[in-house]
VOPAGU-2260 file (C-alpha; in pm, 1 decimal, decimal comma):
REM VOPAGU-2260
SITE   aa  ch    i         X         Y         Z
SITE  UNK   A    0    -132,0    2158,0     -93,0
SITE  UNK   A    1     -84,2    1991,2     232,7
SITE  UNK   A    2    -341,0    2077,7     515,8
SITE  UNK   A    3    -176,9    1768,1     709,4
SITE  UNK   A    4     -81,6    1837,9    1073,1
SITE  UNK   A    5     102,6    1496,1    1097,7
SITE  UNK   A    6     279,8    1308,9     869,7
SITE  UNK   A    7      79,6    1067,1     599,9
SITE  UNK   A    8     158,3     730,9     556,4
SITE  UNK   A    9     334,8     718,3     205,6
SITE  UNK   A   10     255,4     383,3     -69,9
SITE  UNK   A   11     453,1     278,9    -367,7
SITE  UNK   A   12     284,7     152,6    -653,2
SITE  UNK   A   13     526,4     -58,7    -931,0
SITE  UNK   A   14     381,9     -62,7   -1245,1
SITE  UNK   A   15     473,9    -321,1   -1534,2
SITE  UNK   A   16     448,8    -681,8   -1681,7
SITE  UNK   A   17     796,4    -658,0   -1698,0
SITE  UNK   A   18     861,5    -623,0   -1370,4
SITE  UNK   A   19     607,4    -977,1   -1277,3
SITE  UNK   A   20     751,5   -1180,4   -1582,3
SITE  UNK   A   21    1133,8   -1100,0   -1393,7
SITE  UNK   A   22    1269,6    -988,7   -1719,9
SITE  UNK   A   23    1344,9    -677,9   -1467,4
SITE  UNK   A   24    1467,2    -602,2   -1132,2
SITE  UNK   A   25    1263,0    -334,0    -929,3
SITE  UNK   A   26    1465,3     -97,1    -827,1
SITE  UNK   A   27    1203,5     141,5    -689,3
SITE  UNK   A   28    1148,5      23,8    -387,8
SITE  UNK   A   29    1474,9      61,7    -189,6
SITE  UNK   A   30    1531,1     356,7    -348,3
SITE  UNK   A   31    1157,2     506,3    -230,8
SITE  UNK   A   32    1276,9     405,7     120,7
SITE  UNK   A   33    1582,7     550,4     132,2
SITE  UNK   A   34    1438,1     822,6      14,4
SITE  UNK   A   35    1209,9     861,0     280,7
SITE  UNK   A   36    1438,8     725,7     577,8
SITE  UNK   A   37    1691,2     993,1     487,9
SITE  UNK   A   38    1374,4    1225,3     598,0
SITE  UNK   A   39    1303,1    1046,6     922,2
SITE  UNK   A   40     975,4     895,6     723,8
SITE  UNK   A   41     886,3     539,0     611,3
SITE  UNK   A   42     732,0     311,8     385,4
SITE  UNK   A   43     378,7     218,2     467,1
SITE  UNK   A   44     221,0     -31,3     197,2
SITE  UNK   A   45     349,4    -129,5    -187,4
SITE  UNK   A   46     157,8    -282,9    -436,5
SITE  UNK   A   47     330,8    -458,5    -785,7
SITE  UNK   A   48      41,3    -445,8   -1085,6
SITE  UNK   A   49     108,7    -561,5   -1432,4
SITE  UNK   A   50      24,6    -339,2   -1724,6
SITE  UNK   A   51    -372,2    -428,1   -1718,5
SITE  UNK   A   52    -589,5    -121,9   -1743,1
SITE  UNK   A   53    -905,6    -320,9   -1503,3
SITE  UNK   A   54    -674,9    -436,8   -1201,7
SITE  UNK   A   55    -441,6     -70,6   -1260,0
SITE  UNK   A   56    -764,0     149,3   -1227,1
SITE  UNK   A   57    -877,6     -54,2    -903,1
SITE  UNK   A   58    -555,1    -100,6    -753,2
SITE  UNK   A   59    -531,8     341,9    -810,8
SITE  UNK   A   60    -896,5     395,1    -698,9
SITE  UNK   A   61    -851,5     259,6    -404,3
SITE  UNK   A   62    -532,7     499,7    -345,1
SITE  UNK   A   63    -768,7     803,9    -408,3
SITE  UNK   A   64   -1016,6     689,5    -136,1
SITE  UNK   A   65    -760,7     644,8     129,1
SITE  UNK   A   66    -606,7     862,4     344,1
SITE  UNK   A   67    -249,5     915,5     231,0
SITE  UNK   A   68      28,4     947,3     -55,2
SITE  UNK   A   69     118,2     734,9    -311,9
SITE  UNK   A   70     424,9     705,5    -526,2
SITE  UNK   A   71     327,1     542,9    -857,8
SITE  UNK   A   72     668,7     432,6   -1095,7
SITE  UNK   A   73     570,8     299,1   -1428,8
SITE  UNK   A   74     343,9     334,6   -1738,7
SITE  UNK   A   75     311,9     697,8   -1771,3
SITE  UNK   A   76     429,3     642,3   -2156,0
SITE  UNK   A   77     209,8     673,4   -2441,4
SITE  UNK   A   78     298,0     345,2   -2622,9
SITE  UNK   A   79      26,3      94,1   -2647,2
SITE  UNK   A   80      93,1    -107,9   -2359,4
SITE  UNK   A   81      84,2     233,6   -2137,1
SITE  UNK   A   82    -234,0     250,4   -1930,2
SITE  UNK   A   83    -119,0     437,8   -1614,8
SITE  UNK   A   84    -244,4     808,2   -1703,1
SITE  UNK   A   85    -570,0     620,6   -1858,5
SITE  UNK   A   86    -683,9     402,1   -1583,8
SITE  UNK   A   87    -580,8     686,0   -1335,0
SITE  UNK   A   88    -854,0     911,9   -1507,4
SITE  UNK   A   89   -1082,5     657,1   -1464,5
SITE  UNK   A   90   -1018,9     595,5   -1087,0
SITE  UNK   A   91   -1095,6     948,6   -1087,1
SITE  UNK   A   92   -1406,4     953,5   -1310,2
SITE  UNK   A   93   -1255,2    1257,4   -1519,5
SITE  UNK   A   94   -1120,8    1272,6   -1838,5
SITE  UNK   A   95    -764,7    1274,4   -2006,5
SITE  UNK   A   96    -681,7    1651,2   -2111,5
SITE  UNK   A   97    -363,9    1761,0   -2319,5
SITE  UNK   A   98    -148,7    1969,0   -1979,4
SITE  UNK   A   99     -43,2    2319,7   -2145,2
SITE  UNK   A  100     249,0    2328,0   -1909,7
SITE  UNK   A  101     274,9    1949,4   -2055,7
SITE  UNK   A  102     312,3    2035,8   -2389,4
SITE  UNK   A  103     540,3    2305,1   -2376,7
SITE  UNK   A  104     782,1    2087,0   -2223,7
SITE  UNK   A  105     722,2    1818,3   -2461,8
SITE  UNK   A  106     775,9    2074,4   -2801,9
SITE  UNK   A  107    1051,1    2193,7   -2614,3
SITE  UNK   A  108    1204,4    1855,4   -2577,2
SITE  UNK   A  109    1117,6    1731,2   -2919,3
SITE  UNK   A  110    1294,8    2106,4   -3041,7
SITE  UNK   A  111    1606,0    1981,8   -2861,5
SITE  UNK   A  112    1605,9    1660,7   -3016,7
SITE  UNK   A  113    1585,3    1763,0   -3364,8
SITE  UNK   A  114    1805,3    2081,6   -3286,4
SITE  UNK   A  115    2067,0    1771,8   -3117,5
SITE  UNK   A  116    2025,8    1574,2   -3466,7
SITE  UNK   A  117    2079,5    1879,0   -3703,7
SITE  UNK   A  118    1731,4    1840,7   -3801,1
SITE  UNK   A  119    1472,3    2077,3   -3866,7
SITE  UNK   A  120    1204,7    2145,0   -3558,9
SITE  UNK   A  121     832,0    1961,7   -3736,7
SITE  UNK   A  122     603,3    2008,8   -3490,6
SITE  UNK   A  123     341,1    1899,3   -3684,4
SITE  UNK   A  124     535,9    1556,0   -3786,0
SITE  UNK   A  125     329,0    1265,5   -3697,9
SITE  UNK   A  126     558,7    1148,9   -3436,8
SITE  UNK   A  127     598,9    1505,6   -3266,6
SITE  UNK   A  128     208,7    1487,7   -3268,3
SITE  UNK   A  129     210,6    1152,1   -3111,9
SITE  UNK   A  130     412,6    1259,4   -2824,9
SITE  UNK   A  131     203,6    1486,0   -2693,9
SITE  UNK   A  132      10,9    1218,5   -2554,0
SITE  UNK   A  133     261,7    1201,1   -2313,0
SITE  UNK   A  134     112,2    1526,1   -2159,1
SITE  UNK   A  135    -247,8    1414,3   -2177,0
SITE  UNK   A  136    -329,6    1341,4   -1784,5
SITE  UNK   A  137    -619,6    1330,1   -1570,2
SITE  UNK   A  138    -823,6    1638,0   -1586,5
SITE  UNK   A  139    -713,3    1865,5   -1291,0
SITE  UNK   A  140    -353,0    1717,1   -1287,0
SITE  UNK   A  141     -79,9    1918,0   -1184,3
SITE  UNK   A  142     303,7    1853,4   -1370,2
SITE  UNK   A  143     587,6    1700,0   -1184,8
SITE  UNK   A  144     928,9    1815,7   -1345,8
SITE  UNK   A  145    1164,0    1586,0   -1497,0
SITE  UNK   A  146    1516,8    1715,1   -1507,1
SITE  UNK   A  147    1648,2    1449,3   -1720,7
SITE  UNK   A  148    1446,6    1459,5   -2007,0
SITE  UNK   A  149    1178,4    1742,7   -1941,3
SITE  UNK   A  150     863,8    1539,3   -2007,8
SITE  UNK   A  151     681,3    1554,3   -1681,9
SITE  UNK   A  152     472,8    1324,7   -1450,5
SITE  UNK   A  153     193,1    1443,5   -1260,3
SITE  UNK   A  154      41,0    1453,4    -967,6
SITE  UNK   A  155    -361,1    1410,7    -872,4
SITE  UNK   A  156    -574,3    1401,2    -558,2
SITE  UNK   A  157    -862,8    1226,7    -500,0
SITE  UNK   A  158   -1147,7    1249,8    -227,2
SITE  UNK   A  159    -835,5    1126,1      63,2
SITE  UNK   A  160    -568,1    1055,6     -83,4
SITE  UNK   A  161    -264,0    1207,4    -266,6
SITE  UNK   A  162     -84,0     979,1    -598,9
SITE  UNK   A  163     235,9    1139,0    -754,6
SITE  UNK   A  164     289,5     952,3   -1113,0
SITE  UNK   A  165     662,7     918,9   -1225,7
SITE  UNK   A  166     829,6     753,1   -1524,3
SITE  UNK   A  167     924,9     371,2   -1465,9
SITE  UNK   A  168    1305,1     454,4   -1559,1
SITE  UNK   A  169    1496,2     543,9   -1257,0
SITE  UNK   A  170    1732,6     809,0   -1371,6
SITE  UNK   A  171    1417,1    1001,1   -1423,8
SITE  UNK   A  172    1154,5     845,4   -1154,0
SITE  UNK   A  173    1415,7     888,4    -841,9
SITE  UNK   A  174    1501,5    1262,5    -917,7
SITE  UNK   A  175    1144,0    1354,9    -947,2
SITE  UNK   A  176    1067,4    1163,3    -632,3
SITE  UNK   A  177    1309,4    1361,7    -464,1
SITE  UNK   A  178    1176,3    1675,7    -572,1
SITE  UNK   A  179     806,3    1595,6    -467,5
SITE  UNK   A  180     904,9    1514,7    -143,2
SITE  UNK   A  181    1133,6    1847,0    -102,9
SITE  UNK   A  182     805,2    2034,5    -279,3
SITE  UNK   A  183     541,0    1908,2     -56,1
SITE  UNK   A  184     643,8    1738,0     215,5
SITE  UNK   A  185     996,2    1938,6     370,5
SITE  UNK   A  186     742,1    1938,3     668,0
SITE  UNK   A  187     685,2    1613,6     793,2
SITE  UNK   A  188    1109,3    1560,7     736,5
SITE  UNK   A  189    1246,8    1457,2    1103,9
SITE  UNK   A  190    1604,5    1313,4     976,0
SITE  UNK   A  191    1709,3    1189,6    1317,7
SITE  UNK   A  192    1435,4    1192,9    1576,2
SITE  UNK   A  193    1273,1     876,9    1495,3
SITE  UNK   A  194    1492,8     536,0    1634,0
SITE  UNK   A  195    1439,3     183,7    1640,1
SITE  UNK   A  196    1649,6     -77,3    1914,1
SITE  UNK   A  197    1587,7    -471,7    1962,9
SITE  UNK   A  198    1750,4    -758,7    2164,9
SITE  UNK   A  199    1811,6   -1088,6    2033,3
SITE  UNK   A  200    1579,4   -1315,3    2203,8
SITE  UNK   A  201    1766,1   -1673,9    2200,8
SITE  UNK   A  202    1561,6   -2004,6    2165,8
SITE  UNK   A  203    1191,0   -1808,4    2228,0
SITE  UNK   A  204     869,8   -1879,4    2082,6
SITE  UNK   A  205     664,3   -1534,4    1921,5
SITE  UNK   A  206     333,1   -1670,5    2060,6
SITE  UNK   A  207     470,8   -1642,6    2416,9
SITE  UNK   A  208     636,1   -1287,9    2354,6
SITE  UNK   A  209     275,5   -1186,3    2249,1
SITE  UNK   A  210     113,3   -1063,1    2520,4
SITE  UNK   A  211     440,1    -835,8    2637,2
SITE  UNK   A  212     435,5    -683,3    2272,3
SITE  UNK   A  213      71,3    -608,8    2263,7
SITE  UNK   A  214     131,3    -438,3    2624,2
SITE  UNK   A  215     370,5    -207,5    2489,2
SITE  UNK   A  216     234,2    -129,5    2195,9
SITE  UNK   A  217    -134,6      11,1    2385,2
SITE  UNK   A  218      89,7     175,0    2644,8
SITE  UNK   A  219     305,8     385,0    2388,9
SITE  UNK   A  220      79,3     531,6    2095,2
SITE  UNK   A  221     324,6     565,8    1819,0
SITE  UNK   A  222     550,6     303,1    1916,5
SITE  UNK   A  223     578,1     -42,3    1664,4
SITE  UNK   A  224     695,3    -349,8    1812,4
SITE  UNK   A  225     809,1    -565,3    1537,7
SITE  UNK   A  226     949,8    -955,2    1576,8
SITE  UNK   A  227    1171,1   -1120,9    1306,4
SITE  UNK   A  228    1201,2   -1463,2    1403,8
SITE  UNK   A  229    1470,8   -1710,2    1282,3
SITE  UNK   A  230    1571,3   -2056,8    1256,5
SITE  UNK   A  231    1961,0   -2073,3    1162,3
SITE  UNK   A  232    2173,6   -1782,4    1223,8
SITE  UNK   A  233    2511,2   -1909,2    1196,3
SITE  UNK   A  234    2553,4   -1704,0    1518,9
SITE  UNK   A  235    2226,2   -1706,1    1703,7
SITE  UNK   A  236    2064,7   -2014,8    1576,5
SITE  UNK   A  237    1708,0   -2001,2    1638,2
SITE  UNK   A  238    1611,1   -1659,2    1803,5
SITE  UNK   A  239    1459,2   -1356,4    1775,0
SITE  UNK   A  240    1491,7   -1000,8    1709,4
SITE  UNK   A  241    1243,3    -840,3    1884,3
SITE  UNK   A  242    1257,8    -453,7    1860,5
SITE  UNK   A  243    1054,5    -131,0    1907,1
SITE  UNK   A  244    1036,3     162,4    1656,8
SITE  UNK   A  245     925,5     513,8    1653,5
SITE  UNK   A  246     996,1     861,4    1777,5
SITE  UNK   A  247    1296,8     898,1    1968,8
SITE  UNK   A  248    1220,1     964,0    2358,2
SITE  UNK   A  249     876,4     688,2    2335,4
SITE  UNK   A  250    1138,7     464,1    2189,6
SITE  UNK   A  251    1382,0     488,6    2448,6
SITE  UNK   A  252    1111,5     403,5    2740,8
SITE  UNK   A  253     960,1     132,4    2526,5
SITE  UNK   A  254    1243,8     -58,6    2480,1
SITE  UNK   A  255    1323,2     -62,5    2877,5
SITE  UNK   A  256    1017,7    -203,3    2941,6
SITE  UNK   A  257    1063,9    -438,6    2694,3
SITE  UNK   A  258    1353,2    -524,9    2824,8
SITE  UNK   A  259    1206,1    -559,5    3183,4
SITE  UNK   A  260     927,6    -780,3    3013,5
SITE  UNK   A  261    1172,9    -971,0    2876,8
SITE  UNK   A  262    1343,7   -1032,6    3204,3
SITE  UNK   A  263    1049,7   -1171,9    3356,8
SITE  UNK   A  264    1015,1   -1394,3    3140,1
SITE  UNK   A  265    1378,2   -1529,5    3224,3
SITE  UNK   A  266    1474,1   -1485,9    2845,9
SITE  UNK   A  267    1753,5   -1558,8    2755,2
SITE  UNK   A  268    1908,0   -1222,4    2536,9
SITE  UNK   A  269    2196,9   -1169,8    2292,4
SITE  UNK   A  270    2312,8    -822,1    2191,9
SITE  UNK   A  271    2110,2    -542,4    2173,0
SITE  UNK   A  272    2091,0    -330,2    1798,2
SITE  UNK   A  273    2058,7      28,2    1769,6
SITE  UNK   A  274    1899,2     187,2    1372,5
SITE  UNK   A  275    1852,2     566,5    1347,6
Protein backbone atom coordinates (compact mmCIF):
# COMPACT_ATOMS: atom_id res chain seq x y z
CA UNK A 1 0.00 0.00 0.00
CA UNK A 2 2.63 2.41 0.95
CA UNK A 3 5.17 3.46 -1.84
CA UNK A 4 6.30 6.29 0.76
CA UNK A 5 10.07 6.59 1.28
CA UNK A 6 9.54 9.07 4.23
CA UNK A 7 7.09 9.36 6.63
CA UNK A 8 3.51 11.24 5.72
CA UNK A 9 2.20 13.80 7.69
CA UNK A 10 -0.88 12.14 9.48
CA UNK A 11 -4.61 14.42 10.04
CA UNK A 12 -7.43 13.68 12.35
CA UNK A 13 -10.76 14.39 11.32
CA UNK A 14 -13.65 14.51 14.42
CA UNK A 15 -16.84 13.96 13.18
CA UNK A 16 -20.21 14.96 15.07
CA UNK A 17 -22.73 17.72 16.18
CA UNK A 18 -22.29 16.30 19.34
CA UNK A 19 -19.01 16.88 19.72
CA UNK A 20 -19.59 21.16 18.61
CA UNK A 21 -22.86 21.44 20.78
CA UNK A 22 -20.27 20.10 23.99
CA UNK A 23 -22.80 17.57 24.95
CA UNK A 24 -19.37 15.43 24.45
CA UNK A 25 -15.80 15.49 25.22
CA UNK A 26 -13.38 14.49 22.28
CA UNK A 27 -11.40 12.08 23.28
CA UNK A 28 -9.76 11.31 19.93
CA UNK A 29 -7.37 13.55 19.76
CA UNK A 30 -4.90 12.80 22.60
CA UNK A 31 -5.41 9.48 22.10
CA UNK A 32 -4.41 9.80 18.04
CA UNK A 33 -1.23 11.48 19.41
CA UNK A 34 -0.23 9.22 21.73
CA UNK A 35 -0.72 6.91 19.44
CA UNK A 36 1.56 8.23 17.09
CA UNK A 37 4.29 9.66 19.63
CA UNK A 38 4.63 6.16 21.03
CA UNK A 39 5.90 5.54 17.21
CA UNK A 40 8.30 8.45 17.09
CA UNK A 41 5.49 10.20 14.65
CA UNK A 42 3.21 13.25 15.15
CA UNK A 43 0.17 15.01 14.60
CA UNK A 44 0.12 17.28 11.63
CA UNK A 45 -3.41 19.09 11.14
CA UNK A 46 -7.14 18.23 12.81
CA UNK A 47 -10.23 19.38 11.65
CA UNK A 48 -13.79 19.17 14.01
CA UNK A 49 -17.01 19.01 11.35
CA UNK A 50 -20.52 18.63 12.50
CA UNK A 51 -22.72 15.97 11.00
CA UNK A 52 -23.52 18.09 7.63
CA UNK A 53 -23.15 16.03 4.50
CA UNK A 54 -21.97 19.64 2.21
CA UNK A 55 -19.14 20.92 4.68
CA UNK A 56 -18.22 16.72 5.55
CA UNK A 57 -17.72 15.96 1.74
CA UNK A 58 -15.46 19.23 1.32
CA UNK A 59 -13.72 19.07 4.45
CA UNK A 60 -12.88 14.90 3.08
CA UNK A 61 -12.20 16.02 -0.55
CA UNK A 62 -9.78 18.06 0.28
CA UNK A 63 -8.02 15.09 2.36
CA UNK A 64 -8.03 12.98 -0.93
CA UNK A 65 -6.19 15.73 -2.90
CA UNK A 66 -3.45 16.17 -0.43
CA UNK A 67 -0.54 14.46 0.15
CA UNK A 68 -0.91 12.43 3.31
CA UNK A 69 -3.09 10.26 5.87
CA UNK A 70 -6.02 10.96 7.56
CA UNK A 71 -7.67 9.48 10.58
CA UNK A 72 -11.43 10.12 10.36
CA UNK A 73 -13.50 9.15 14.02
CA UNK A 74 -17.18 9.53 13.69
CA UNK A 75 -20.33 8.93 11.54
CA UNK A 76 -19.58 5.72 9.93
CA UNK A 77 -23.19 4.52 11.34
CA UNK A 78 -26.11 4.01 9.27
CA UNK A 79 -28.68 6.00 11.33
CA UNK A 80 -30.08 9.03 9.72
CA UNK A 81 -27.89 11.56 10.99
CA UNK A 82 -24.77 9.33 9.60
CA UNK A 83 -23.24 10.94 6.52
CA UNK A 84 -19.54 9.97 6.81
CA UNK A 85 -19.42 6.83 4.33
CA UNK A 86 -21.94 9.04 2.02
CA UNK A 87 -20.19 12.27 1.67
CA UNK A 88 -16.83 10.26 1.53
CA UNK A 89 -18.17 8.60 -1.78
CA UNK A 90 -18.89 11.75 -3.00
CA UNK A 91 -15.43 13.35 -2.30
CA UNK A 92 -14.47 10.50 -4.29
CA UNK A 93 -17.01 10.73 -7.14
CA UNK A 94 -17.83 6.85 -6.77
CA UNK A 95 -20.59 5.19 -5.48
CA UNK A 96 -21.63 3.43 -2.12
CA UNK A 97 -21.35 -0.52 -2.68
CA UNK A 98 -22.50 -3.25 -0.06
CA UNK A 99 -18.35 -4.65 1.09
CA UNK A 100 -18.68 -8.64 0.85
CA UNK A 101 -16.01 -8.89 3.48
CA UNK A 102 -18.50 -6.14 5.13
CA UNK A 103 -21.32 -8.15 5.27
CA UNK A 104 -20.04 -11.24 6.41
CA UNK A 105 -18.90 -9.60 9.41
CA UNK A 106 -22.05 -7.84 9.90
CA UNK A 107 -24.39 -11.42 9.57
CA UNK A 108 -21.85 -12.75 11.64
CA UNK A 109 -22.31 -10.16 14.29
CA UNK A 110 -26.03 -9.93 14.03
CA UNK A 111 -25.78 -14.24 14.36
CA UNK A 112 -24.00 -13.56 17.65
CA UNK A 113 -26.44 -11.26 18.86
CA UNK A 114 -29.43 -13.27 18.40
CA UNK A 115 -27.40 -16.54 19.28
CA UNK A 116 -26.36 -14.11 22.79
CA UNK A 117 -30.31 -13.41 23.22
CA UNK A 118 -31.53 -17.07 22.69
CA UNK A 119 -33.08 -15.91 19.61
CA UNK A 120 -33.37 -17.35 16.36
CA UNK A 121 -30.66 -16.02 13.53
CA UNK A 122 -33.45 -13.77 10.78
CA UNK A 123 -31.33 -12.59 8.40
CA UNK A 124 -33.87 -11.41 6.42
CA UNK A 125 -35.59 -9.38 9.51
CA UNK A 126 -35.95 -5.84 8.61
CA UNK A 127 -33.51 -4.69 11.09
CA UNK A 128 -30.76 -7.39 10.12
CA UNK A 129 -31.41 -5.94 6.55
CA UNK A 130 -30.96 -2.47 7.74
CA UNK A 131 -27.63 -3.11 9.15
CA UNK A 132 -26.02 -3.97 6.34
CA UNK A 133 -25.80 -0.51 5.47
CA UNK A 134 -23.21 -0.37 7.80
CA UNK A 135 -21.00 -2.22 5.18
CA UNK A 136 -22.04 -0.10 2.24
CA UNK A 137 -18.69 2.14 1.63
CA UNK A 138 -17.14 3.93 -1.10
CA UNK A 139 -16.66 1.84 -4.11
CA UNK A 140 -13.03 0.46 -4.00
CA UNK A 141 -12.90 0.59 -0.10
CA UNK A 142 -10.92 -1.74 1.68
CA UNK A 143 -12.30 -3.08 5.54
CA UNK A 144 -10.60 -2.04 8.69
CA UNK A 145 -11.25 -4.74 11.50
CA UNK A 146 -13.02 -4.00 14.57
CA UNK A 147 -12.20 -6.35 17.39
CA UNK A 148 -14.82 -5.16 19.64
CA UNK A 149 -17.79 -5.55 17.81
CA UNK A 150 -16.71 -6.93 14.26
CA UNK A 151 -18.42 -4.32 12.09
CA UNK A 152 -15.58 -2.75 10.24
CA UNK A 153 -14.41 0.75 9.06
CA UNK A 154 -12.67 1.27 5.97
CA UNK A 155 -10.12 2.68 4.43
CA UNK A 156 -9.95 4.71 0.81
CA UNK A 157 -7.34 6.56 -1.24
CA UNK A 158 -7.75 9.26 -3.31
CA UNK A 159 -5.54 10.92 -6.13
CA UNK A 160 -2.72 11.95 -2.86
CA UNK A 161 -3.91 11.19 -0.07
CA UNK A 162 -4.72 8.23 2.27
CA UNK A 163 -8.28 8.52 4.87
CA UNK A 164 -8.78 5.52 7.32
CA UNK A 165 -12.64 5.78 8.60
CA UNK A 166 -13.25 4.45 12.23
CA UNK A 167 -16.31 4.35 14.48
CA UNK A 168 -16.79 7.59 16.73
CA UNK A 169 -16.84 5.28 20.00
CA UNK A 170 -13.44 4.88 21.37
CA UNK A 171 -13.36 1.37 22.64
CA UNK A 172 -13.74 0.55 19.02
CA UNK A 173 -12.07 3.71 17.06
CA UNK A 174 -8.61 3.51 19.24
CA UNK A 175 -8.06 -0.32 18.71
CA UNK A 176 -8.58 -0.05 15.05
CA UNK A 177 -6.32 2.96 14.94
CA UNK A 178 -3.77 0.97 16.42
CA UNK A 179 -4.03 -1.71 14.08
CA UNK A 180 -3.84 0.57 10.89
CA UNK A 181 -0.89 2.05 12.01
CA UNK A 182 0.84 -1.50 12.92
CA UNK A 183 -0.74 -2.65 9.23
CA UNK A 184 0.59 0.09 7.16
CA UNK A 185 2.78 2.16 8.66
CA UNK A 186 5.37 -0.25 11.17
CA UNK A 187 7.79 1.60 8.71
CA UNK A 188 7.90 5.07 9.32
CA UNK A 189 7.83 3.94 13.48
CA UNK A 190 11.18 5.63 15.03
CA UNK A 191 10.07 5.28 18.92
CA UNK A 192 13.06 7.17 20.24
CA UNK A 193 15.10 8.93 17.60
CA UNK A 194 13.13 11.98 17.26
CA UNK A 195 13.73 14.72 20.50
CA UNK A 196 12.63 18.02 21.28
CA UNK A 197 14.73 20.54 24.10
CA UNK A 198 13.90 24.39 24.94
CA UNK A 199 15.16 27.06 27.44
CA UNK A 200 13.01 29.32 29.24
CA UNK A 201 13.58 32.66 27.85
CA UNK A 202 12.74 35.19 30.89
CA UNK A 203 11.10 38.66 30.20
CA UNK A 204 11.73 38.37 26.02
CA UNK A 205 9.67 39.58 23.32
CA UNK A 206 8.90 36.68 20.21
CA UNK A 207 9.30 39.44 17.57
CA UNK A 208 12.94 39.94 18.65
CA UNK A 209 13.68 36.06 18.92
CA UNK A 210 12.46 36.01 15.23
CA UNK A 211 15.15 36.38 13.19
CA UNK A 212 17.42 33.68 15.37
CA UNK A 213 14.45 31.12 14.89
CA UNK A 214 14.05 31.65 11.23
CA UNK A 215 18.05 31.16 11.06
CA UNK A 216 17.84 27.88 12.49
CA UNK A 217 15.12 26.66 11.02
CA UNK A 218 16.78 27.28 7.02
CA UNK A 219 20.05 25.97 8.44
CA UNK A 220 18.61 22.54 9.77
CA UNK A 221 15.95 21.01 7.21
CA UNK A 222 13.82 18.96 9.46
CA UNK A 223 14.28 20.85 12.49
CA UNK A 224 10.89 22.95 14.07
CA UNK A 225 11.52 25.77 16.23
CA UNK A 226 8.45 26.36 18.16
CA UNK A 227 7.84 29.46 20.87
CA UNK A 228 5.12 29.27 23.61
CA UNK A 229 5.04 32.52 25.10
CA UNK A 230 3.55 33.39 28.55
CA UNK A 231 2.40 36.02 30.75
CA UNK A 232 2.04 34.55 34.47
CA UNK A 233 3.82 31.49 35.37
CA UNK A 234 3.68 31.40 38.99
CA UNK A 235 7.40 30.54 38.54
CA UNK A 236 8.65 32.27 35.44
CA UNK A 237 6.27 35.09 35.10
CA UNK A 238 6.36 36.36 31.71
CA UNK A 239 8.81 34.23 29.51
CA UNK A 240 9.24 31.97 27.01
CA UNK A 241 9.76 28.51 26.04
CA UNK A 242 11.52 28.51 23.09
CA UNK A 243 12.50 24.98 21.83
CA UNK A 244 13.61 22.97 18.76
CA UNK A 245 12.13 19.60 17.60
CA UNK A 246 13.00 16.86 15.29
CA UNK A 247 15.33 13.99 14.65
CA UNK A 248 17.69 13.31 17.26
CA UNK A 249 21.44 14.30 16.19
CA UNK A 250 19.87 17.79 14.00
CA UNK A 251 18.21 18.40 17.30
CA UNK A 252 21.08 18.25 19.40
CA UNK A 253 23.17 20.89 17.10
CA UNK A 254 20.10 23.05 16.74
CA UNK A 255 19.51 23.64 20.09
CA UNK A 256 23.35 24.75 20.72
CA UNK A 257 23.07 27.22 18.37
CA UNK A 258 20.10 28.30 19.73
CA UNK A 259 21.49 28.54 22.69
CA UNK A 260 24.54 30.55 21.34
CA UNK A 261 21.86 32.84 19.60
CA UNK A 262 20.36 33.25 22.62
CA UNK A 263 23.50 34.33 24.33
CA UNK A 264 24.08 37.05 22.05
CA UNK A 265 21.31 38.39 22.60
CA UNK A 266 22.23 38.66 26.45
CA UNK A 267 18.95 36.68 27.30
CA UNK A 268 18.29 36.09 30.19
CA UNK A 269 17.49 31.87 30.48
CA UNK A 270 15.78 29.63 33.05
CA UNK A 271 16.06 25.84 32.90
CA UNK A 272 16.43 23.99 30.00
CA UNK A 273 13.52 20.91 29.17
CA UNK A 274 14.30 17.77 27.57
CA UNK A 275 10.81 15.56 25.63
CA UNK A 276 11.66 12.29 23.82
Amino acid sequence: MNPLTTAPEFGLIIVGDEILSGKRQDKHMSKVIELLSSRGLSLSHADYVGDDPQRLTQTLQRAFTAPGVVFSCGGIGATPDDHTRQSAAAALGVPLALHPDAEQLIRERTRDVALEQGLPYEPLREDNVHRLNMGRFPQGADIIPNPYNKIPGFTCRGPLGVVHFVPGFPVMAWPMLDWVLDRFYAEFANTGQRLEKSVIVMGSMEATLTPLMEAIEAKFPGVKVFSLPSVDHPEYGRHIELGVKGPVAAVESAFVQLLSGLSQFGAKLGPELVRL
